[in-house]
C-alpha positions as semicolon CSV with decimal commas, in nm:
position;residue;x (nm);y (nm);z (nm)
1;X;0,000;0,000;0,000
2;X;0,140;0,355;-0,064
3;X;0,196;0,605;0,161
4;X;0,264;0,948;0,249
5;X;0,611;0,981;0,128
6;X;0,869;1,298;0,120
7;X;1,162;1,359;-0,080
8;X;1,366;1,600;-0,057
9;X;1,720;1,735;-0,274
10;X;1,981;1,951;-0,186
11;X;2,150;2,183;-0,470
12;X;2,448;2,376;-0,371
13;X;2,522;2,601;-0,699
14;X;2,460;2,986;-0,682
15;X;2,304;3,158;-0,918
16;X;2,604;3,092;-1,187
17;X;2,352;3,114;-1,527
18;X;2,267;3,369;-1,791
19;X;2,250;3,721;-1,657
20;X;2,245;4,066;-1,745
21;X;2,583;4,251;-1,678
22;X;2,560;4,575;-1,569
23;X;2,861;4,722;-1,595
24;X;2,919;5,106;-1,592
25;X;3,158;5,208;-1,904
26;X;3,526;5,225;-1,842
27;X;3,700;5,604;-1,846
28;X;3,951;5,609;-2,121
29;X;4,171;5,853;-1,936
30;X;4,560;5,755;-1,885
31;X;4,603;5,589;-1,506
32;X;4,890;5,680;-1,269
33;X;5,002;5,650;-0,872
34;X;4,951;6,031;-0,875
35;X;4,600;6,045;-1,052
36;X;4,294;5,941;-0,799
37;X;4,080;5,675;-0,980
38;X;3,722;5,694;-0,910
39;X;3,553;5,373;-0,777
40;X;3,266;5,258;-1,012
41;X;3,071;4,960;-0,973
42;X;2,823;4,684;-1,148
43;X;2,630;4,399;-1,158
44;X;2,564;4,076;-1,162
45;X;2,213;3,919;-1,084
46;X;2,152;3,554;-1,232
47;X;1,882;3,384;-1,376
48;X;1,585;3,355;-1,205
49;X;1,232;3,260;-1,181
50;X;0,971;3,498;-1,309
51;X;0,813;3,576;-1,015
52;X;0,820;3,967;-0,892
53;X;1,025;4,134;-0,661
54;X;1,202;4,380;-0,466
55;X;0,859;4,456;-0,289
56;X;0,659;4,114;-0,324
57;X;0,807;3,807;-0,524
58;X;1,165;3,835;-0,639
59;X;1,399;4,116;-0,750
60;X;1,507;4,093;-1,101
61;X;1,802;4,276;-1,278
62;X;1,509;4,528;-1,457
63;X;1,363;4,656;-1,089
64;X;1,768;4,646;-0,959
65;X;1,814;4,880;-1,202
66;X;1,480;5,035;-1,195
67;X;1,340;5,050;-0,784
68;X;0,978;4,920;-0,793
69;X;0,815;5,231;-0,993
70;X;1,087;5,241;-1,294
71;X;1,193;5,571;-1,108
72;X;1,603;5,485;-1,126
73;X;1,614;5,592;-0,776
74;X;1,650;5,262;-0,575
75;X;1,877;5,023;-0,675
76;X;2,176;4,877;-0,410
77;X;2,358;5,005;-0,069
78;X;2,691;4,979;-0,037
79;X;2,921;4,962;0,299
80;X;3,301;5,008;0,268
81;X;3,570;4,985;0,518
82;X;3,952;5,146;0,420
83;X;4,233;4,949;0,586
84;X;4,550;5,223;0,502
85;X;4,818;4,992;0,683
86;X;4,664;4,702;0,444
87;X;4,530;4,449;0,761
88;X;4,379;4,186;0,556
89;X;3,968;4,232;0,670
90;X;3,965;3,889;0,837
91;X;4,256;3,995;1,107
92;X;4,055;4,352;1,165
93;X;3,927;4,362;1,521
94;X;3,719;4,655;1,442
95;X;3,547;4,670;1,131
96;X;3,357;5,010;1,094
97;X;3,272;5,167;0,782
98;X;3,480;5,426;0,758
99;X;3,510;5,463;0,368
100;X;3,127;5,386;0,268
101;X;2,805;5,403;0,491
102;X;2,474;5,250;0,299
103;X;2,608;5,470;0,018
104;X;2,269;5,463;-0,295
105;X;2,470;5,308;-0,602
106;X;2,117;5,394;-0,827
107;X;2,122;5,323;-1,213
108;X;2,132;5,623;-1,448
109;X;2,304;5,534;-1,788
110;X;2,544;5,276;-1,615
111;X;2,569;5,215;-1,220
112;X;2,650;5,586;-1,061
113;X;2,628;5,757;-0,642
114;X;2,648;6,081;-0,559
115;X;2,942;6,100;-0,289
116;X;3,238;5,979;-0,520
117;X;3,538;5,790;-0,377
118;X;3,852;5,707;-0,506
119;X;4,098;5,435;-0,481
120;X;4,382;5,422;-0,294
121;X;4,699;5,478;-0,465
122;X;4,874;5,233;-0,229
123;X;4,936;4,867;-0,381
124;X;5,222;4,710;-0,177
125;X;5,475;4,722;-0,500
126;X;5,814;4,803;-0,524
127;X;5,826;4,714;-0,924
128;X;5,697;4,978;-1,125
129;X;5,416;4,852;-1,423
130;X;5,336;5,021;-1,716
131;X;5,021;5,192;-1,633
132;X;5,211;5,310;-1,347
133;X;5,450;5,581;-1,548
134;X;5,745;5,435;-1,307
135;X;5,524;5,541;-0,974
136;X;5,560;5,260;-0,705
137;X;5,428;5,209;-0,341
138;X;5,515;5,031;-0,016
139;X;5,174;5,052;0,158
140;X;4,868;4,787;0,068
141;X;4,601;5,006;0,117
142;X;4,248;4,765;0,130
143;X;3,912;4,858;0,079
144;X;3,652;4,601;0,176
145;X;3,279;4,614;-0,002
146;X;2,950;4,512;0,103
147;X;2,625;4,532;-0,059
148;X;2,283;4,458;0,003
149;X;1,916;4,540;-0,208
150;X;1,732;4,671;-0,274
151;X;1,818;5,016;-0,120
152;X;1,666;5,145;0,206
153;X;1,721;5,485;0,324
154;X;1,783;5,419;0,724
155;X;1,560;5,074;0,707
156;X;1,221;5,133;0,771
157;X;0,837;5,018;0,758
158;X;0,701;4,716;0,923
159;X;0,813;4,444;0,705
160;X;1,135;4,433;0,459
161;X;1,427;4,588;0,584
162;X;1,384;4,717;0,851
163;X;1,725;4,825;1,008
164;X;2,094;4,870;0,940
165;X;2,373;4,875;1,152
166;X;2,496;5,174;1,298
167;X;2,802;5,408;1,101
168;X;3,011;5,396;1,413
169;X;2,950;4,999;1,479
170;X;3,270;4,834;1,470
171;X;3,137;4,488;1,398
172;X;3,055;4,328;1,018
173;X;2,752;4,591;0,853
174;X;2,432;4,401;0,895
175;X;2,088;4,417;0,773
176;X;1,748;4,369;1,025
177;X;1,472;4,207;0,820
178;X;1,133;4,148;0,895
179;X;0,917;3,890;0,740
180;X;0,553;3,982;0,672
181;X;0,267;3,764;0,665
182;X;0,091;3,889;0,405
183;X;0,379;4,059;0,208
184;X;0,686;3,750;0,088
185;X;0,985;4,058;-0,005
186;X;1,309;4,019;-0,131
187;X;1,644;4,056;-0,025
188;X;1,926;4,012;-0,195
189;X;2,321;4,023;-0,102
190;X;2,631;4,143;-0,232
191;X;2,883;3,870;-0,333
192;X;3,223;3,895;-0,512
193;X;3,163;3,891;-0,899
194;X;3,424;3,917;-1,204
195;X;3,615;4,221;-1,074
196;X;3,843;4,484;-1,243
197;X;4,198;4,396;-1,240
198;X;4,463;4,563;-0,993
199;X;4,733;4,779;-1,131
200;X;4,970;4,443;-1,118
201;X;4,735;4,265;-1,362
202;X;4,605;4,052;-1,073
203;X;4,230;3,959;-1,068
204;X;4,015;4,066;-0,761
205;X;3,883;3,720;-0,652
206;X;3,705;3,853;-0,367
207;X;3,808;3,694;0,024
208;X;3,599;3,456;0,252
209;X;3,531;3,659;0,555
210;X;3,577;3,464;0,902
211;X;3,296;3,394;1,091
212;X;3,524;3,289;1,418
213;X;3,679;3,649;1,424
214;X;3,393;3,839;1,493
215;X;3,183;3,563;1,723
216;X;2,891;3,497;1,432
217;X;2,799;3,165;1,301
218;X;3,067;2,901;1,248
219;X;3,151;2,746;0,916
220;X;2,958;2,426;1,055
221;X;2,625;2,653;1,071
222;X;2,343;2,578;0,785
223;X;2,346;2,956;0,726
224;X;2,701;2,990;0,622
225;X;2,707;3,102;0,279
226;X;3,105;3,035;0,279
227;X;3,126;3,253;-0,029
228;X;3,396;3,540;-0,144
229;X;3,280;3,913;-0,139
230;X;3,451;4,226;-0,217
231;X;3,672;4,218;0,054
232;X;4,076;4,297;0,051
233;X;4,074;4,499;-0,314
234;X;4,336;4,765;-0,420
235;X;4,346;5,019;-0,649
236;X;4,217;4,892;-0,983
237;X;4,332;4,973;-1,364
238;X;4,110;5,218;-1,483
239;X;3,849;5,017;-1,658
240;X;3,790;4,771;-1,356
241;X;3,466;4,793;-1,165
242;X;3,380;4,671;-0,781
243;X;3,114;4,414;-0,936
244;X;2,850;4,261;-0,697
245;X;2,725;3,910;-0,780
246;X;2,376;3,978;-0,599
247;X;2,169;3,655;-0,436
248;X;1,866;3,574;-0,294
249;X;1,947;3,634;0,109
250;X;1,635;3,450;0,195
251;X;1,500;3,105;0,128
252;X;1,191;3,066;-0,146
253;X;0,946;2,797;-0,068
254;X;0,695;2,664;-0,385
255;X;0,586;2,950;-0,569
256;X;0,524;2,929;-0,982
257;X;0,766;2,755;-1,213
258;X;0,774;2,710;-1,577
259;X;0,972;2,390;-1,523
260;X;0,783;2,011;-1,455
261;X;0,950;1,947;-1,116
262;X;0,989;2,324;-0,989
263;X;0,805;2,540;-0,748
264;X;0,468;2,381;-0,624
265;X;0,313;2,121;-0,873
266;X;0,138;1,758;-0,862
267;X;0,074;1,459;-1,068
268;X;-0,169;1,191;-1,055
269;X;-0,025;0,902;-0,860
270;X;-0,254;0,581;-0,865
271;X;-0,239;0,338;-0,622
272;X;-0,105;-0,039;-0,750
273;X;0,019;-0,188;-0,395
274;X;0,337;-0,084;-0,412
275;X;0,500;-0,007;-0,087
276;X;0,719;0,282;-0,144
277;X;0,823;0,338;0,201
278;X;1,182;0,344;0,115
279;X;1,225;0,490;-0,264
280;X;1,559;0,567;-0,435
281;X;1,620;0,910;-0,550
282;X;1,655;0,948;-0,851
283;X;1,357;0,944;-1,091
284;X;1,174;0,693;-0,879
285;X;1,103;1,037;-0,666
286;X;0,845;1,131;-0,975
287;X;0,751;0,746;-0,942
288;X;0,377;0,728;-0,994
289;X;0,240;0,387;-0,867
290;X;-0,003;0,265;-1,175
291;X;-0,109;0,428;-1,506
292;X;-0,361;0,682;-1,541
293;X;-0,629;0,584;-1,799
294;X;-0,732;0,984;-1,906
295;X;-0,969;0,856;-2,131
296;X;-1,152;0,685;-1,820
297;X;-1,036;0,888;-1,491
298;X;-0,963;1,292;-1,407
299;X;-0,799;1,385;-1,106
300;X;-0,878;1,768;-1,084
301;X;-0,827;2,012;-0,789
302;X;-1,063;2,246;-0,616
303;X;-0,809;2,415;-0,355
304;X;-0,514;2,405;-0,180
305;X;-0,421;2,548;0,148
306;X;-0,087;2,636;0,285
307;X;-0,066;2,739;0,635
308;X;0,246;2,697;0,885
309;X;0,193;2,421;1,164
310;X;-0,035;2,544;1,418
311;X;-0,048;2,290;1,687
312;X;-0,001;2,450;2,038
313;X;0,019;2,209;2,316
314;X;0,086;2,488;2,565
315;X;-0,190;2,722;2,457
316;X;-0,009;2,954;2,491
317;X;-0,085;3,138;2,150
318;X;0,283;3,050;2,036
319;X;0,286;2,768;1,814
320;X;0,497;2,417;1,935
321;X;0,678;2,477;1,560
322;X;0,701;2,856;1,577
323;X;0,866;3,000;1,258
324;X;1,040;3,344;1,312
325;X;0,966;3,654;1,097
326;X;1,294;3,894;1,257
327;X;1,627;3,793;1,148
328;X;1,940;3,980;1,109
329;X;2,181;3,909;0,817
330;X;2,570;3,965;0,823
331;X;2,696;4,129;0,490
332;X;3,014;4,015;0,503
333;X;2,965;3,715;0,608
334;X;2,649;3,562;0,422
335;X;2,499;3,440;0,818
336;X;2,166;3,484;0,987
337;X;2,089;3,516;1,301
338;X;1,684;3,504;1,363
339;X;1,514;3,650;1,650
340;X;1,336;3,352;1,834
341;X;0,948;3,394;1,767
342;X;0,669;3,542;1,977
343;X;0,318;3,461;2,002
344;X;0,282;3,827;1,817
345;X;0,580;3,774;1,628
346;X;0,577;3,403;1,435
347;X;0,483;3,372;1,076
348;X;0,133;3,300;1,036
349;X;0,028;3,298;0,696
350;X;-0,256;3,139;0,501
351;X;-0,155;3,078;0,129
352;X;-0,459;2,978;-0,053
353;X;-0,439;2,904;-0,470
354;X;-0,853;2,774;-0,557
355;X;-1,080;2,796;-0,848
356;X;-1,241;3,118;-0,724
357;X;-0,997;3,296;-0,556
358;X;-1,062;3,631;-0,360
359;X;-0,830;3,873;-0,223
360;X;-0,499;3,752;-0,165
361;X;-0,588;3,467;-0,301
362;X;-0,438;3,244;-0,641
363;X;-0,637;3,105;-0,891
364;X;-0,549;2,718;-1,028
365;X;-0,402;2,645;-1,316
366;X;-0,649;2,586;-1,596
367;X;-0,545;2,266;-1,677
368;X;-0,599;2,120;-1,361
369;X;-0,801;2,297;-1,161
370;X;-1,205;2,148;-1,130
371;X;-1,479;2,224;-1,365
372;X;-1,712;2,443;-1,205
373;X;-2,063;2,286;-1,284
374;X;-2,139;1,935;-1,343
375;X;-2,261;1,959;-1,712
376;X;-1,888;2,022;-1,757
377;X;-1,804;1,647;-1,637
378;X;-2,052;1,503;-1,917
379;X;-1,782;1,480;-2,184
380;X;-1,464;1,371;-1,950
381;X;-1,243;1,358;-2,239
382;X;-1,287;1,771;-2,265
383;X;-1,204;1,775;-1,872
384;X;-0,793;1,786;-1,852
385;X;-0,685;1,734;-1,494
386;X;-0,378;1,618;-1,311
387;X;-0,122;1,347;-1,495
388;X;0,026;1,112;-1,419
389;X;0,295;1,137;-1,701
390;X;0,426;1,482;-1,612
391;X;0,406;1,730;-1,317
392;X;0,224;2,002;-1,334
393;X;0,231;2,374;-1,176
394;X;-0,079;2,474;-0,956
395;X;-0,078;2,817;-0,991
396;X;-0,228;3,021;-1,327
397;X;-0,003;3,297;-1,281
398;X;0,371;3,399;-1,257
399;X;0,248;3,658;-1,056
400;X;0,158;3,409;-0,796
401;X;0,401;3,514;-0,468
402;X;0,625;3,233;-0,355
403;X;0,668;3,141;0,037
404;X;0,981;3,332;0,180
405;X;1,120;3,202;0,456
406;X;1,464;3,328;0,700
407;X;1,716;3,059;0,626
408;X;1,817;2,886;0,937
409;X;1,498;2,797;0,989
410;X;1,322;2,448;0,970
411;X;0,951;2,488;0,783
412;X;0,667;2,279;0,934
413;X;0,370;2,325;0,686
414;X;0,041;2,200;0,632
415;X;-0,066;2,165;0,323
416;X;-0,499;2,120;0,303
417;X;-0,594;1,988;-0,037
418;X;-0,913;1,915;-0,164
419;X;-0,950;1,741;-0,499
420;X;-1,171;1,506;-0,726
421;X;-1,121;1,173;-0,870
422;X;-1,435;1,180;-1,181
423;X;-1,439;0,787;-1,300
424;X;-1,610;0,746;-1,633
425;X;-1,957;0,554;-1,607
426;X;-2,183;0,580;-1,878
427;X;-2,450;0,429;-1,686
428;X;-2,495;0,721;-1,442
429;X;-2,682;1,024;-1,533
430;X;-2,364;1,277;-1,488
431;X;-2,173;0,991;-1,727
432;X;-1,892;0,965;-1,416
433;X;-1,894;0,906;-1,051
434;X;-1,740;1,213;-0,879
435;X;-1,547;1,147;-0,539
436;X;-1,446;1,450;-0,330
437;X;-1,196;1,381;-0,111
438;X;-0,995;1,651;0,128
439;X;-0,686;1,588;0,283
440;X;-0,473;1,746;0,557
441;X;-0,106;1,696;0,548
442;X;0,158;1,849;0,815
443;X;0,493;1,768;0,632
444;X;0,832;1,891;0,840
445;X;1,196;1,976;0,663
446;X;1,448;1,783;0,759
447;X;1,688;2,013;0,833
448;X;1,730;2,417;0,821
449;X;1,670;2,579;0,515
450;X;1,939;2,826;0,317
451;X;1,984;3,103;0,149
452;X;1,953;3,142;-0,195
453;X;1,779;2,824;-0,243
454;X;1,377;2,732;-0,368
455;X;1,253;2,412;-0,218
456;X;1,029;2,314;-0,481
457;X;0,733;2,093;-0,352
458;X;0,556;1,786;-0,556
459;X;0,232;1,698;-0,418
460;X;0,084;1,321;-0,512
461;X;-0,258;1,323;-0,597
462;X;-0,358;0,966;-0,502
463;X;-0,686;0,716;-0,497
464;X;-0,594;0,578;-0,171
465;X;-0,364;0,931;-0,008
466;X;-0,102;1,178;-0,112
467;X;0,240;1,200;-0,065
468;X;0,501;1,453;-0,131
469;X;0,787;1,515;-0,311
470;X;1,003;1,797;-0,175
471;X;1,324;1,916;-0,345
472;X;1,560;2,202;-0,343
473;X;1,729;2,415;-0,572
474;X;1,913;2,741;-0,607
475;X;1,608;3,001;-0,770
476;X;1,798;2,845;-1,086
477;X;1,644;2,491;-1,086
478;X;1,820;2,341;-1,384
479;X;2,087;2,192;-1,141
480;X;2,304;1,926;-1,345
481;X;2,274;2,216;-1,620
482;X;2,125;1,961;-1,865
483;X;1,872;2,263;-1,921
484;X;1,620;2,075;-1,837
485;X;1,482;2,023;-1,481
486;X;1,352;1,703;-1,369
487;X;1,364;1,448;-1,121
488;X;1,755;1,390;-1,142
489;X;1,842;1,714;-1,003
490;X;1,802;1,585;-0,672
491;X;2,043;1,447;-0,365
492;X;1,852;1,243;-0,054
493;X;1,743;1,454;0,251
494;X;1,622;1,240;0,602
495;X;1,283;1,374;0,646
496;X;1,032;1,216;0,907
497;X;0,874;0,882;0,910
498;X;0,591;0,832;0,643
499;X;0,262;0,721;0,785
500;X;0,056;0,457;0,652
């Protein structure tokens, strides 16, 4: 007999596809140790799904450029601190940013602020190079970079960003973000991306930052991204920019895909007797147990309901499985650290995608979703409904808004669907016999969730119960870049004991 299965598969590239590359154009003046260079910047933001952003959904590189209005006056903040003895950022015991404070790098033309720096002539060489005119230096001046979007002017408002660290803190610049209930917003950080070269030729690689130095998460923690930013850089050649590779700070649960196995979808999984208690990943985790006749059965929906686990054995108000909605993210580091939850503080949200939906609410995917009136289940070969061949989005709409979630956490969701099994029967008056059937389903993640990564959900319609299917990609699902996503982008995750 089946039963309620998970799956789950970890992906641990980061936004490394097609992108649009924003970088300013180069000045064509002459360079020297006696002529200031100003520091310019771009980016980098990688392919993505087509959901909306920056205020509800998920940033792309048009509203980067363009803030939420098309105004040109949001875009990316920018901390910098200026080492002039050259201390490598990792040894730094204080760490205040003394070069750049939440400086507004807006797009105008090409990536431009308004209070221009310039490098520091010092590079730590005592051989002259050509761009040089003969100049050399004996100090490493370092400049360290950290970004964050989309642009806030102090942080403010109830949800989003809501904070930044102070100009005089001398710890890593952070950013205070609050998660809304009704309002999923982005947040994306600054990593290292292709920089300008120095005056020696060298490339700007970007430097790991510690998280031991400054007492944040170790390397151990789920949160640690573990990746280079713009930290450690001298004085570029002329046509070099401080690039940003931006990425999704926060975690993106479901949500609409274009792809078979991404964001929330389902497929028609009939029952045969097979115990698939213990499955092998791989494309077994699309498995359907037996064949779906369409010509004879439609497995339709007529809503589903997405709502964090509510169970409170204390009473309390604050749920046994609490999700946060405060967390504070370390720009230099890539680390959360989440305020524990409240009773007036945990996420409590009730995602709803249904045939008629109202405010707030998603609307099915035609090809699946229930025919409204029962004249419409006369001719079941017109009726589409769920397959069993392929998986199938839920949602209508790209403009559907995808869970977001602070990484560190672990998700406990239940998931309420209610859907219908028609069976063709020419000897009944509607020509089928239409079971309803509704069922609940809390389903737990195994282990806490990251940043930069969509956990795309596969729910299994079934005669006899559902199970699900949960994997995880970076917001770019095709992981084995076969460009094509399916069920062998995956790697096992322990989840919980099924149920029979």
């Amino acid at each position: 007999m089946k039963k309620i299965l998970f799956f789950a598969a970890a992906a641990v590239a980061m936004l490394t596809g097609c992108s649009q590359n924003d970088d300013l154009t180069a000045p064509t003046v002459a360079q020297n140790n006696q002529q200031q260079t100003a520091i310019e910047f771009g980016t980098y933001l990688g392919r993505q799904a087509e959901t909306r952003l920056g205020y509800v959904g998920s940033i792309t590189s048009t509203e980067l450029q363009d803030g939420k209005s098309g105004s040109k006056t949001q875009g990316f903040g920018v901390f910098a601190h200026y080492a002039s003895d050259g201390t490598a950022y990792n040894s730094l015991t204080s760490r205040t940013p003394n070069f750049m404070y939440n400086e507004q790098i807006y797009y105008n033309s090409g990536w431009k602020y308004d209070n221009i720096k310039y490098w520091p002539n010092g590079t730590n060489r005592t051989t002259s190079a050509a761009d040089d005119e003969n100049a050399t230096s004996t100090t490493a001046n370092k400049v360290s970079f950290f970004a964050y979007a989309p642009y806030v002017n102090e942080g403010s408002g109830a949800y989003g960003i809501t904070n930044l660290s102070g100009n005089s803190d001398v710890d890593n610049p952070k950013v205070t973000y609050t998660l809304d209930n009704a309002h999923f917003v982005d947040l994306l950080w600054g990593t290292a991306g292709t920089n300008g070269v120095d005056v020696a030729g060298n490339a700007q690689n970007g430097t790991v930052i510690s998280t031991t130095a400054n007492g944040s998460a170790t390397s151990a923690d789920a949160n640690y991204a573990n990746i280079a930013v713009n930290a450690d850089m001298t004085k570029q050649k002329v046509d070099g920019v401080v690039q940003f590779a931006f990425k999704h700070a926060l975690s993106q649960v479901a949500g609409y895909s274009t792809t078979a196995y991404g964001g929330l979808s389902v497929i028609a999984d009939i029952d045969n007797g097979v115990n698939e208690t213990t499955p092998t990943i791989g494309a077994s985790s699309a498995e359907t147990g037996g064949t779906l006749d369409p010509s004879k059965t439609k497995v339709t929906i007529t809503s589903i309901t997405i709502t964090p686990d509510r169970t409170d054995t204390n009473g309390d108000g604050l749920y046994d499985n609490a999700m946060p909605t405060i967390g504070v993210l370390d720009l230099a580091t890539g680390s959360w650290t989440n305020t524990a939850a409240t009773a007036a503080t945990q996420l409590n949200f009730t995602h709803v995608i249904n045939n008629n939906p109202s405010d707030g609410q998603y609307i099915l995917n035609t090809a699946i979703k229930t025919p409204t009136t029962l004249t419409e289940w006369d001719n079941i070969k017109d009726v589409t409904g769920v397959l069993s061949t392929a998986p199938t989005n839920v949602y209508a709409s790209a403009a559907a808004t995808p869970l977001i979630f602070l990484p560190g956490t672990t998700p406990k969701l239940t998931f309420t669907i209610q859907y219908e099994v028609c069976t063709r029967d020419t000897k009944l008056a509607a020509g089928c016999s239409i079971v309803t059937q509704t069922i609940t389903k809390t389903i737990s993640f195994g282990s806490p969730i990251q940043l930069n990564k969509r956990y795309n959900i596969l729910i299994h319609l079934g005669l006899t119960g559902i199970k699900f299917d949960a994997t995880v990609s970076d917001w770019v699902e095709d992981i084995d870049n076969d460009h094509d996503v399916d069920a062998s982008d995956t790697q096992a995750v322990n989840l919980p004991i099924n149920v029979k």
